[in-house]
NUKE-805584 format. One record per residue (C-alpha): x, y, z; residue in three letters; chain. Coordinates in Angstrom, 3 decimals, decimal comma. Layout:
<recs>
[rec [X Y Z] ALA A];
...
</recs>
This chain:
<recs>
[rec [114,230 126,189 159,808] UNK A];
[rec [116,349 124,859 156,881] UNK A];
[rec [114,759 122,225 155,250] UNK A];
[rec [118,048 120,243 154,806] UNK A];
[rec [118,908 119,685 158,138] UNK A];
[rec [116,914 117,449 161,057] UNK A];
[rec [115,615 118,785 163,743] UNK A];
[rec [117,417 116,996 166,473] UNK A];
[rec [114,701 116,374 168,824] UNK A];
[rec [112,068 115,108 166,121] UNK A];
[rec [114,885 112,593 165,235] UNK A];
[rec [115,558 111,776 168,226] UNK A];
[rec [111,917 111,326 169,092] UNK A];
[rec [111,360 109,487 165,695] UNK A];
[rec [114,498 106,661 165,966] UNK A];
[rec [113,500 106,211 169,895] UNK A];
[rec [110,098 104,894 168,539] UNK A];
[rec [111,102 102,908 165,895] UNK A];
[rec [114,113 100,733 167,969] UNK A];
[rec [111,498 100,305 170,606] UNK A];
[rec [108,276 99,598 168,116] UNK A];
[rec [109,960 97,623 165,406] UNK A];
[rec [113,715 96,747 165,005] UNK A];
[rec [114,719 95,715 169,090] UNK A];
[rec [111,657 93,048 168,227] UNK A];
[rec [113,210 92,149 165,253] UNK A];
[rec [116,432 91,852 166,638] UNK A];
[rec [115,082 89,382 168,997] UNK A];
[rec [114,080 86,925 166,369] UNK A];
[rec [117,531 87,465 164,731] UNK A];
[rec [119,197 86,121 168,004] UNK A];
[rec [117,299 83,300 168,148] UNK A];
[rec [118,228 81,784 164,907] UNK A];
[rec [122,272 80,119 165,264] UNK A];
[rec [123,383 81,285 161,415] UNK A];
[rec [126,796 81,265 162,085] UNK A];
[rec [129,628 82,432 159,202] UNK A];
[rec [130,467 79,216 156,601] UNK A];
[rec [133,829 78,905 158,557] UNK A];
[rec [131,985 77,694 161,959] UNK A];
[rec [129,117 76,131 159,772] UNK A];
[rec [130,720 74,166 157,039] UNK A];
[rec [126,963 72,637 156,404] UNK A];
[rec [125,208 76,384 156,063] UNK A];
[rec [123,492 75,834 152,944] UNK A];
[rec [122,019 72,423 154,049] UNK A];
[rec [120,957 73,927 157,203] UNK A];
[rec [119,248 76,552 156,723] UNK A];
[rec [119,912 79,184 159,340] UNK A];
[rec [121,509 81,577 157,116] UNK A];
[rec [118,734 81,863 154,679] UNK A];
[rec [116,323 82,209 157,753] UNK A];
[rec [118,700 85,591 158,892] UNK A];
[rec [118,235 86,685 155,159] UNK A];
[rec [114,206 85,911 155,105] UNK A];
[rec [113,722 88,015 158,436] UNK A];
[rec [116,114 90,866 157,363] UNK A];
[rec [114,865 90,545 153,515] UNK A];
[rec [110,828 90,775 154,764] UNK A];
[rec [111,546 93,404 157,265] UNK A];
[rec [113,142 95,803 155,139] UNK A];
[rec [110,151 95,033 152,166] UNK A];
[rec [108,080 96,482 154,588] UNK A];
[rec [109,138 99,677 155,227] UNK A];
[rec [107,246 102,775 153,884] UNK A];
[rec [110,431 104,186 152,432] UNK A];
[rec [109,374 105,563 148,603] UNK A];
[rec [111,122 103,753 145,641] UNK A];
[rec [113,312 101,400 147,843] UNK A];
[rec [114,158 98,114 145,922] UNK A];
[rec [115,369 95,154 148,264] UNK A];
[rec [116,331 91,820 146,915] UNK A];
[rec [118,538 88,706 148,090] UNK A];
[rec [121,104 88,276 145,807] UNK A];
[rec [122,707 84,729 145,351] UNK A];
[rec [125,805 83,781 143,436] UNK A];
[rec [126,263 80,176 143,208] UNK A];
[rec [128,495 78,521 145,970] UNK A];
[rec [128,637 81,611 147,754] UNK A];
[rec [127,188 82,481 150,813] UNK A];
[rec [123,837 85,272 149,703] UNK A];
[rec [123,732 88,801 149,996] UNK A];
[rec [121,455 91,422 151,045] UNK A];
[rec [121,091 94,017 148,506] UNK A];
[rec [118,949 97,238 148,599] UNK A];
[rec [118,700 100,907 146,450] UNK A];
[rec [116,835 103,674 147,736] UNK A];
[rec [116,665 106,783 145,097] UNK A];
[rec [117,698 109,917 145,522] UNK A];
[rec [115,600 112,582 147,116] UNK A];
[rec [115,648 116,100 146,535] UNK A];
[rec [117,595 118,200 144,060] UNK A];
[rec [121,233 117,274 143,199] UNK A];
[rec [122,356 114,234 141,048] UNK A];
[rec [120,984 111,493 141,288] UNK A];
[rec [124,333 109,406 140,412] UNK A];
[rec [126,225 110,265 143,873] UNK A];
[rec [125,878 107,180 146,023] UNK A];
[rec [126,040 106,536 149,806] UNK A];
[rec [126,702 103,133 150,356] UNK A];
[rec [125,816 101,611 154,103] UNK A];
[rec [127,441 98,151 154,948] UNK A];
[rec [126,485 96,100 157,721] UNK A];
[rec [126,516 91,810 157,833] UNK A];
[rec [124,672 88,931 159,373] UNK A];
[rec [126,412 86,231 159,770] UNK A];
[rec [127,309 84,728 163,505] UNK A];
[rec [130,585 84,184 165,039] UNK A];
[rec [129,980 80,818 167,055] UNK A];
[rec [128,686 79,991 170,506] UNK A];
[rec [131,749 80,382 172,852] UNK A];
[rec [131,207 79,100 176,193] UNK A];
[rec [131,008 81,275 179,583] UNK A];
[rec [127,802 82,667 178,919] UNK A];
[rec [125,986 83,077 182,481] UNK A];
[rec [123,087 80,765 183,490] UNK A];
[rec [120,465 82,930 182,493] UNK A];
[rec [122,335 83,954 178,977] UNK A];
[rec [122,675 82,088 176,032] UNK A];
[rec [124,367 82,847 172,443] UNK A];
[rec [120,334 82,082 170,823] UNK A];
[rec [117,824 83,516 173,637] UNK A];
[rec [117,833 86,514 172,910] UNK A];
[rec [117,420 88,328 176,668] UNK A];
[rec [116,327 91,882 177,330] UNK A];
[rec [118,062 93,594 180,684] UNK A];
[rec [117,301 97,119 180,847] UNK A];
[rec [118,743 98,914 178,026] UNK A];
[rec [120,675 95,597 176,845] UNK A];
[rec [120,075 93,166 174,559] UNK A];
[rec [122,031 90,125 175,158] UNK A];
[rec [122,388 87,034 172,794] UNK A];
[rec [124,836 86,497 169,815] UNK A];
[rec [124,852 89,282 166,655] UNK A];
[rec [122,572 91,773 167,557] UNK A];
[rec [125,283 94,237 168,342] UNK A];
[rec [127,675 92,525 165,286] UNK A];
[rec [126,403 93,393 163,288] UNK A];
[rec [122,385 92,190 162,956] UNK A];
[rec [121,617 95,632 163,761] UNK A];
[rec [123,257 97,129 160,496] UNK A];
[rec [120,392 96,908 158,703] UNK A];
[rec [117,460 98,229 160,635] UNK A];
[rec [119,578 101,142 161,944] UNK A];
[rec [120,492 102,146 158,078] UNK A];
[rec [117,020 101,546 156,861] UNK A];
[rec [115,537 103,953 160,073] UNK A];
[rec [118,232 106,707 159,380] UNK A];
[rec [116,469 107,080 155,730] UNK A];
[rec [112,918 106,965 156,784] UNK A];
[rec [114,145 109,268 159,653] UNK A];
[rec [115,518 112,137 156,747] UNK A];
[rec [112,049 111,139 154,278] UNK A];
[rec [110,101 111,516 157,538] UNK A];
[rec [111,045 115,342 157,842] UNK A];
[rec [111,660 115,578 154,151] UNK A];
[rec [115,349 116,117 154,323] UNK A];
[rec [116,724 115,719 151,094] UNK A];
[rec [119,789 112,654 150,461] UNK A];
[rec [121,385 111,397 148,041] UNK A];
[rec [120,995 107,994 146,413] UNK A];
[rec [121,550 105,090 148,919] UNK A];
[rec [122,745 101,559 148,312] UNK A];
[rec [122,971 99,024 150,919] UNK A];
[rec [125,469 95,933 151,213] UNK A];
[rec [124,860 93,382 153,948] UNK A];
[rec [126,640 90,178 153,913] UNK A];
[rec [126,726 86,893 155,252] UNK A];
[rec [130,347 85,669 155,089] UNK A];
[rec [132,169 88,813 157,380] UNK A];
[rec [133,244 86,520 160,536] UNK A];
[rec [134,961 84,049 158,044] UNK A];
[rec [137,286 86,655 156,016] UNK A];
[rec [134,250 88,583 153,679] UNK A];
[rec [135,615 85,715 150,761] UNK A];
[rec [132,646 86,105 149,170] UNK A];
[rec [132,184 89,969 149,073] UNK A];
[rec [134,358 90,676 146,203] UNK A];
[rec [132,777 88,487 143,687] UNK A];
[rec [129,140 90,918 144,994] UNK A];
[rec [130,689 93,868 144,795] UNK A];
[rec [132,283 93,346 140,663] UNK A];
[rec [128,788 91,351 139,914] UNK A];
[rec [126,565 94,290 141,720] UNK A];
[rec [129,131 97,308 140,158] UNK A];
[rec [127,033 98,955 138,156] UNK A];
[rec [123,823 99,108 140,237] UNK A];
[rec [126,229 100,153 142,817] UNK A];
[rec [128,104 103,355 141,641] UNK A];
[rec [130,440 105,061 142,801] UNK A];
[rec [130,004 105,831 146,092] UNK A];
[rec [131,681 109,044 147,331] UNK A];
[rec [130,793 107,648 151,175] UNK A];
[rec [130,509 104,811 152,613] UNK A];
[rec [129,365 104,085 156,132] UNK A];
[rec [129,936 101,082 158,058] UNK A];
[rec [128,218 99,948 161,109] UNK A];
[rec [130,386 96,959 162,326] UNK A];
[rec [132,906 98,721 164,185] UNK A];
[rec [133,576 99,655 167,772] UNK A];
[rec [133,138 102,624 170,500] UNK A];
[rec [135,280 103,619 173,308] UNK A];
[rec [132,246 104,556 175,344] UNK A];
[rec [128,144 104,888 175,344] UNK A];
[rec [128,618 108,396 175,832] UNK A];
[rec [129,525 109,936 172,504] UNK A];
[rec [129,995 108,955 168,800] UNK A];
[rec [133,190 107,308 167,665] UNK A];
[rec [134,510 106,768 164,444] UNK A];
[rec [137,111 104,375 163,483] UNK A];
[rec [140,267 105,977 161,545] UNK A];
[rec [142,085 102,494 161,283] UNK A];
[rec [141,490 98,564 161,524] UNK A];
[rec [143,913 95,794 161,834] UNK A];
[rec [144,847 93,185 159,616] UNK A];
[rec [144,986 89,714 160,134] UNK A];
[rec [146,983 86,539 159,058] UNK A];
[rec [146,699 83,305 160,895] UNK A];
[rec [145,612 79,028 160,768] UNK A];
[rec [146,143 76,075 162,265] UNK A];
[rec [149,636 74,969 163,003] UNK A];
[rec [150,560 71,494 163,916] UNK A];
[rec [153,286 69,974 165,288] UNK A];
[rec [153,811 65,682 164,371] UNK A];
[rec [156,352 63,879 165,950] UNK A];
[rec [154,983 60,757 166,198] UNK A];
[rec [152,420 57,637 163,947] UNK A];
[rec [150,070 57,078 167,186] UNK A];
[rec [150,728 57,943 170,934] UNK A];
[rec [152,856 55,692 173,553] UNK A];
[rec [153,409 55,279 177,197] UNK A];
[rec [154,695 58,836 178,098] UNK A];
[rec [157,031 56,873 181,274] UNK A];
[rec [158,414 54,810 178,107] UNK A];
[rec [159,125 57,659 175,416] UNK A];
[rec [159,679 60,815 177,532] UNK A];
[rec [163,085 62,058 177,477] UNK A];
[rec [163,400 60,098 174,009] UNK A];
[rec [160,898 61,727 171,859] UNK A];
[rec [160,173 65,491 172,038] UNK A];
[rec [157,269 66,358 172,789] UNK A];
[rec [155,150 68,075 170,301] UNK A];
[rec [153,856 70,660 172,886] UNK A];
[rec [157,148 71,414 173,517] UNK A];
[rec [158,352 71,996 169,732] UNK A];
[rec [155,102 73,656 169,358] UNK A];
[rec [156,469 76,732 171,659] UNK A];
[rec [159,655 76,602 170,716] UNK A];
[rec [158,041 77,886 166,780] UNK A];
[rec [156,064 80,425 169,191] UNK A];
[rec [158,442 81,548 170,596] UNK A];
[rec [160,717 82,351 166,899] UNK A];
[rec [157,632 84,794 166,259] UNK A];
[rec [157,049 86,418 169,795] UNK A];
[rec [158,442 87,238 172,895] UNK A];
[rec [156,520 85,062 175,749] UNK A];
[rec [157,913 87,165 178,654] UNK A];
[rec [156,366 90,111 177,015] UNK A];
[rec [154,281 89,545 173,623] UNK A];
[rec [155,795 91,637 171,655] UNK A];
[rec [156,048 90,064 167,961] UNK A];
[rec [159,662 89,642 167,286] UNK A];
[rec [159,837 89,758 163,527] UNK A];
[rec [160,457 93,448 162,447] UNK A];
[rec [158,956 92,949 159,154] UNK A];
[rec [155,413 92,456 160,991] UNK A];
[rec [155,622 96,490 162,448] UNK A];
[rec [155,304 99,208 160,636] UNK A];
[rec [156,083 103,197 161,664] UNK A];
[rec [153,164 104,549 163,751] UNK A];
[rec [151,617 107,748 161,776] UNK A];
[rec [151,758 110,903 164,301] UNK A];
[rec [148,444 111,751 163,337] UNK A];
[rec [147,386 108,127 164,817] UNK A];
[rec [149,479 108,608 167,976] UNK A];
[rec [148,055 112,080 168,743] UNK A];
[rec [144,641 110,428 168,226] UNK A];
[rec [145,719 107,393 170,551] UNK A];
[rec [146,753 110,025 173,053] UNK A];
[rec [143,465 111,646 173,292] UNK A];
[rec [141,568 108,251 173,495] UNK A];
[rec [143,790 107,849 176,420] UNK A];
[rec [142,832 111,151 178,343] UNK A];
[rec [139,265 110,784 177,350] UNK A];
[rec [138,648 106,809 178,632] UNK A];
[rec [141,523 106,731 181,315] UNK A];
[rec [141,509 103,350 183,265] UNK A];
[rec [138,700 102,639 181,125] UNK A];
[rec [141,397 100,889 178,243] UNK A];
[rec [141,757 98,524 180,041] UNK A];
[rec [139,167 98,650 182,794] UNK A];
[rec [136,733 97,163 180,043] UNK A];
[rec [137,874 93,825 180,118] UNK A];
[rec [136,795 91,442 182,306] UNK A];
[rec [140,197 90,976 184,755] UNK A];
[rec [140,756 88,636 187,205] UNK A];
[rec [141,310 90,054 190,706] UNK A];
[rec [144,982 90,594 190,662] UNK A];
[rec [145,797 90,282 187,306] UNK A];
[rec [147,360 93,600 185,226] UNK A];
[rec [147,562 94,719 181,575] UNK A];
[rec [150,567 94,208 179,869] UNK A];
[rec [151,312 97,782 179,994] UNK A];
[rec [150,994 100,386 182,438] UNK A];
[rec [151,095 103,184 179,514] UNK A];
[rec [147,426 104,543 178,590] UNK A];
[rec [148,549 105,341 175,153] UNK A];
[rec [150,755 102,804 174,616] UNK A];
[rec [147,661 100,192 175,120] UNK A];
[rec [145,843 101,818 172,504] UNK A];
[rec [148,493 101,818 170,198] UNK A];
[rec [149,400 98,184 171,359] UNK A];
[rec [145,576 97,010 170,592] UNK A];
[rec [145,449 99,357 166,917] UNK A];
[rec [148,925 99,446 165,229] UNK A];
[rec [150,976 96,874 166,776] UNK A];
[rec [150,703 93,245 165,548] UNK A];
[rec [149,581 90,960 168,573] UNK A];
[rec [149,565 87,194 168,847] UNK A];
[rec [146,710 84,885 170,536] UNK A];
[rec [146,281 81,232 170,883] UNK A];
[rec [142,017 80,700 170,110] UNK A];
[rec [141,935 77,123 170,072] UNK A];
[rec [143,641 73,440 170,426] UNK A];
[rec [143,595 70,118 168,936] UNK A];
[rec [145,514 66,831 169,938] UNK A];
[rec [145,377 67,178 173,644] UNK A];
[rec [142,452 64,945 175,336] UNK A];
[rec [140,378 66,607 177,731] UNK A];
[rec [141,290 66,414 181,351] UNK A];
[rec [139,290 64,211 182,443] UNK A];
[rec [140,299 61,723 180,011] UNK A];
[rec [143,809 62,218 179,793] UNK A];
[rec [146,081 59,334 180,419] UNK A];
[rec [149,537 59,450 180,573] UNK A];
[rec [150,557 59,313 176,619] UNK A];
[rec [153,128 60,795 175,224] UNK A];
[rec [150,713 62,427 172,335] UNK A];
[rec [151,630 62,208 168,448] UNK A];
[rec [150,307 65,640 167,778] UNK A];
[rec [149,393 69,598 168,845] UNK A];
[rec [147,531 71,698 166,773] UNK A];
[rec [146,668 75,547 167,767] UNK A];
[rec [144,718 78,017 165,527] UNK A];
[rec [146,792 81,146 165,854] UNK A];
[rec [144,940 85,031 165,240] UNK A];
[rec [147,636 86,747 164,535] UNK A];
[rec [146,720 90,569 164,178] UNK A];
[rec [148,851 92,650 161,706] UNK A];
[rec [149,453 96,871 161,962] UNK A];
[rec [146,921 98,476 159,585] UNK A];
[rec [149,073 99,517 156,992] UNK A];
[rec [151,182 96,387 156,489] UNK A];
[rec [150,634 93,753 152,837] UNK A];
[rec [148,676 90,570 154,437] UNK A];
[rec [149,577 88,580 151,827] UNK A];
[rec [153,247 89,638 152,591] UNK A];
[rec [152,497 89,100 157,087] UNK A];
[rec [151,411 85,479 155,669] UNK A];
[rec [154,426 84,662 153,686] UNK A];
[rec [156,547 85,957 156,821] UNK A];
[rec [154,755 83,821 159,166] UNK A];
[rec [154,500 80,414 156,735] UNK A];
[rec [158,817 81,360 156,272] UNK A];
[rec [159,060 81,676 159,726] UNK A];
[rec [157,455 78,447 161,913] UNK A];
[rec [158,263 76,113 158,443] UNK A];
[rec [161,439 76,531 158,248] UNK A];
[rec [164,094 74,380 159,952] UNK A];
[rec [161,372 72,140 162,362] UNK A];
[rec [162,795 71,491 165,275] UNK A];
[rec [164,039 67,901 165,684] UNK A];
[rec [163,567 67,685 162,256] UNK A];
[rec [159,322 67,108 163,133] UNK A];
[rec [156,521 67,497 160,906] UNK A];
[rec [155,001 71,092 160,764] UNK A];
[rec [152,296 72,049 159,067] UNK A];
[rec [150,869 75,429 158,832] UNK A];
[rec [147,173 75,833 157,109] UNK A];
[rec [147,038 79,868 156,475] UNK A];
[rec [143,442 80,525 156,479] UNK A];
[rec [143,100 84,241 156,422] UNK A];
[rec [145,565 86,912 155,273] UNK A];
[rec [143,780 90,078 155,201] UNK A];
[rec [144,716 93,631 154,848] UNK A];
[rec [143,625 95,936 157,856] UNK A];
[rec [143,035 99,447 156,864] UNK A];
[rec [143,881 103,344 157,733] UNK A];
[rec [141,276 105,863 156,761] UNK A];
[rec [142,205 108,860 153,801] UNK A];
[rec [142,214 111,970 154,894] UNK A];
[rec [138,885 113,404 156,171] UNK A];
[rec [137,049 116,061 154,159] UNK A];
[rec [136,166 118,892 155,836] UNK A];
[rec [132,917 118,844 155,705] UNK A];
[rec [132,748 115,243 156,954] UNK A];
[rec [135,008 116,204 159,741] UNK A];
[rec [132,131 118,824 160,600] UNK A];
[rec [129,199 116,513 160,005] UNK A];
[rec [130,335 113,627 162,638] UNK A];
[rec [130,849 116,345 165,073] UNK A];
[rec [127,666 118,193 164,276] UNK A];
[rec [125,701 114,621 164,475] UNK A];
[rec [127,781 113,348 168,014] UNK A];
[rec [126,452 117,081 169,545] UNK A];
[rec [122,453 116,413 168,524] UNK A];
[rec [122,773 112,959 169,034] UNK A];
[rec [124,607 113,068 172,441] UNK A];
[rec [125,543 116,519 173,134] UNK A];
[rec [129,439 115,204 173,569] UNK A];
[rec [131,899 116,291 170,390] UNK A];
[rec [133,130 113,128 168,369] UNK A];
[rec [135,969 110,753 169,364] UNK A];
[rec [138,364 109,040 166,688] UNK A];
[rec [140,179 105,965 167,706] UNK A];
[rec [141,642 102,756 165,523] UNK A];
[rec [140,287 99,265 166,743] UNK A];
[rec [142,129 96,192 167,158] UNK A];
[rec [139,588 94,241 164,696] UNK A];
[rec [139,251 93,615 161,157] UNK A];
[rec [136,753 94,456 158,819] UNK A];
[rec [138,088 93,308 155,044] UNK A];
[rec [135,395 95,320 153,844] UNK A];
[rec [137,100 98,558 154,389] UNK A];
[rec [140,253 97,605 152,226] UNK A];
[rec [138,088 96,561 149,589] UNK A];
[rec [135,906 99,337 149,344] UNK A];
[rec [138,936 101,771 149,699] UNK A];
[rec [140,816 99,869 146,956] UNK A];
[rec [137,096 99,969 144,780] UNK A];
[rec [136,574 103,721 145,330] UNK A];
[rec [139,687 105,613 146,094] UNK A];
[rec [137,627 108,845 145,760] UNK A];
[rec [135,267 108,002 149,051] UNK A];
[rec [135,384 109,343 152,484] UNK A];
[rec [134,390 106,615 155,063] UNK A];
[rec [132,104 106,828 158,118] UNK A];
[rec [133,153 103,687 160,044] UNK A];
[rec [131,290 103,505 164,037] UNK A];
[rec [129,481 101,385 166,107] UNK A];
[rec [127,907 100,000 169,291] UNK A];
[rec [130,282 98,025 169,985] UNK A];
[rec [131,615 99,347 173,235] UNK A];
[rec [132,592 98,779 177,083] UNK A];
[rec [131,902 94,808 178,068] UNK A];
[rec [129,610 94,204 175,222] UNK A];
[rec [132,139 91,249 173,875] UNK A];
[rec [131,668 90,247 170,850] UNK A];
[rec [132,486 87,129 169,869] UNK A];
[rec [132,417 86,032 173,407] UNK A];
[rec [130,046 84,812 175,785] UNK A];
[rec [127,306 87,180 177,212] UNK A];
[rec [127,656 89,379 173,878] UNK A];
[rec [125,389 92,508 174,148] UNK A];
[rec [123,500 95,431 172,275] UNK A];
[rec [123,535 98,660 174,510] UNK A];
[rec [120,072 99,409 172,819] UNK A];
[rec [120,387 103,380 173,382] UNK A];
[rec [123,412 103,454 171,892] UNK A];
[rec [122,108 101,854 168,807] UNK A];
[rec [119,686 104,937 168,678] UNK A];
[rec [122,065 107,162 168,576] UNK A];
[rec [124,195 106,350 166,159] UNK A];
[rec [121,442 105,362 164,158] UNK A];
[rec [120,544 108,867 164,734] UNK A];
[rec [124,347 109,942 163,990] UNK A];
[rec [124,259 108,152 160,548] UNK A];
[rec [120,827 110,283 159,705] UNK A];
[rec [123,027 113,758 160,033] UNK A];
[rec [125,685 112,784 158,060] UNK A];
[rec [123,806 111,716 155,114] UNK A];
[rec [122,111 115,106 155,238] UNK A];
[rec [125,267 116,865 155,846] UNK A];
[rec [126,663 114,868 152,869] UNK A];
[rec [123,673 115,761 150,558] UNK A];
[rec [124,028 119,832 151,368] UNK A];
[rec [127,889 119,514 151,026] UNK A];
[rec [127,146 118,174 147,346] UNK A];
[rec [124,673 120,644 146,262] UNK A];
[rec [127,175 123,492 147,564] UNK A];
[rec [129,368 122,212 144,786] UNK A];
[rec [132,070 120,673 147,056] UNK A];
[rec [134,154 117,376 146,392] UNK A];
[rec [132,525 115,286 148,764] UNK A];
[rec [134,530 112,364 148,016] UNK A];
[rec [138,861 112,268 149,042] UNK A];
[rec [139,857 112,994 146,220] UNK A];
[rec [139,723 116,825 146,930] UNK A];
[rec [142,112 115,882 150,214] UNK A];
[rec [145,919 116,428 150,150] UNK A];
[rec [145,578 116,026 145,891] UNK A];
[rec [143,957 112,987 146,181] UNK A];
[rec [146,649 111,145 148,458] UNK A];
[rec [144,855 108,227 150,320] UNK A];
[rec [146,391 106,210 153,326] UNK A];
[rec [146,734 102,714 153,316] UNK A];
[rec [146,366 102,106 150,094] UNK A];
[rec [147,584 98,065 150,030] UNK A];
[rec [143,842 97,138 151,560] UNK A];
[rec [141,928 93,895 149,783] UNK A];
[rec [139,995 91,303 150,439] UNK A];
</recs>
């Protein structure tokens, strides 16, 4: 057998053991502790949770039998920490050609919704799920990159040198990555691949990689029309009401009858690569685009197009409303004509379009002539760059596939996601010369961010698993003498070049 590839079945047989034995526990005690990102937790230093995520993660990964791997908790002052760890190279071939993994740990916050027996911090096992908030996004990142290695040393497959990134400020915008990445540069490399494990997957059924990801631009906009609230009998039909004003900005940026974002500076031309790859994702999942969301009897997507869904939920910029301020609740509203509204607005932004220019649109565009000549304010808290992956090397293209056959004996799927991971930009801005492996469990009803988020625990395996073959295949490609890295792509050409932060 050739030494520098994995036998499928003692991988498979080795990962099984360690997600049952070690990291599903693990994951368990993750859940439990409520370390949500700095933007939900403005008090995260003083309370403690996030160091408690970095202790578990930090001890766990000390404590693996993987030869020469270095783990420490790095700290920047001010900043939220980060989990750094090197692993040296095995086997012949330099020992300067990095594979960096990426994962995070910090929480998005508790939602409501969650059923009785469910909660975002009790961590509950059902069958081959694991419910409770972050083990699927992305608490997992670490164990599953740590258990790829030891599943290569374990069969002494040969990889290159491997640095792992996992940070605790992704769910608020990854603000504190960059200052990491320039004050970790030279322990990091450069990496000629980088895999990421925060990302999504059409099914359970076989491996899918992520070729794009969103951007996104949004805050809190308010609406002030009054000093304090009056008797709505005595001022309505005077004053406007703030609500009202309020959706007459929405409606400048998109269309309410059918949510398509008005402002053509906020789309940008589809690549027909992406929309043949939209079209497969299509045939593959069928009613499944859609059928993975959690309808109400009666109600229907806002397109009856496979293909056009996926393109609308990848490379179309989309508008949603996530939360409200200045409206009592119901049970103690009175009738008061109220001084204020205030919505957070997500606005998500085509992957290959400036966010610092989608920002400048949107601030132009609800600031500008107020109606009624009211007070609007609009606090832009993120405007992030998605991203659109370079061209795929070939023998990256044949690795994924080669891993999704072993893994699940099903060839590998490619699909953009509607999310945003400012990672990617940065990395691909960093290292122009890397190819990118971005997947993960994140897949039919497991709804992250909302309420009964879950880890489809045999999934986890396998792309755990998935991630093992590829940084074998990677190693072998390199001793063969080929350009691992992009740069040996279409002269060097990369896609999406405008990612950051």
């Amino acid at each position: 057998m050739d030494s520098t590839r994995l036998d499928p079945s003692s991988t498979e047989r080795f990962i099984a053991r360690k997600w049952d034995e070690d990291i599903v526990p693990q994951l368990v005690e993750y859940i439990r502790i409520p370390n949500k990102s700095p933007m939900f937790d403005q008090d995260w230093q003083r309370n403690g949770h996030m160091d408690a995520a970095v202790r578990l993660m930090e001890d766990w990964a000390r404590a693996q039998a993987i030869p020469g791997l270095q783990v420490e908790a790095v700290r920047l002052e001010g900043r939220t920490p980060l989990i750094y760890a090197e692993i040296p190279a095995s086997g012949p071939g330099s020992r300067e050609d990095t594979v960096l993994l990426y994962g995070h740990l910090d929480k998005q916050p508790e939602m409501t919704g969650w059923d009785a027996d469910l909660g975002p911090w009790k961590p509950v096992l059902k069958g081959d799920r694991l419910y409770g908030r972050g083990g699927a996004d992305d608490g997992y990142a670490i164990f599953g990159s740590l258990a790829a290695i030891q599943a290569l040393q374990e069969q002494g497959v040969p990889h290159a040198r491997c640095v792992l990134l996992i940070e605790a400020c992704e769910e608020s915008g990854s603000y504190d990555l960059p200052a990491y990445v320039d004050h970790l540069a030279d322990r990091i490399g450069k990496p000629s691949l980088v895999v990421c494990l925060d990302s999504g997957c059409g099914n359970y059924e076989q491996l899918w990689c992520t070729t794009s990801l969103r951007g996104l631009a949004g805050g809190n906009l308010t609406v002030k029309v009054l000093s304090e609230g009056v008797h709505s009998g005595d001022a309505s039909g005077i004053v406007p009401s703030s609500f009202r004003l309020l959706r007459q900005l929405l409606s400048r940026l998109e269309d309410e009858a059918t949510g398509r974002i008005k402002v053509d500076g906020l789309h940008v031309d589809i690549p027909v690569e992406r929309q043949e790859q939209a079209g497969k994702v299509a045939g593959v999942l069928g009613d499944e685009v859609f059928g993975k969301f959690p309808f109400l009897e009666g109600m229907s997507p806002m397109s009856g197009d496979l293909t056009e869904m996926v393109l609308n939920r990848t490379w179309r910029p989309a508008l949603s409303v996530t939360g409200v301020d200045g409206m009592p609740p119901l049970s103690s509203a009175g009738n008061v004509l109220r001084p204020h509204t205030s919505v957070k607005l997500s606005l998500r932004l085509p992957p290959t379009l400036d966010g610092k220019r989608a920002g400048d649109l949107l601030k132009d565009l609800l600031l500008k002539d107020p109606p009624n000549g009211a007070t609007v304010e609009l606090e832009l808290e993120k405007a992030s760059t998605g991203w659109n992956a370079p061209a795929q090397s070939p023998w990256l293209t044949e690795a994924i596939d080669d891993a999704s056959q072993a893994a699940f004996g099903k060839p590998a799927m490619y699909m953009g996601e509607g999310g945003t991971i400012p990672f990617m930009g940065m990395l691909g801005e960093k290292f122009p010369g890397a190819q990118f492996m971005i997947t993960g469990v994140l897949g039919p009803h497991s709804n992250a961010h909302g309420p009964n988020e879950f880890l489809h625990i045999p999934m986890g395996k396998r792309v755990t698993q998935s991630v093992a073959h590829v940084i074998a295949a990677h190693h072998r490609a390199s001793v063969r003498g080929e350009t691992v890295g992009a740069g040996a792509v279409a002269g060097g050409e990369r896609h999406g070049e405008h990612g950051c932060c």
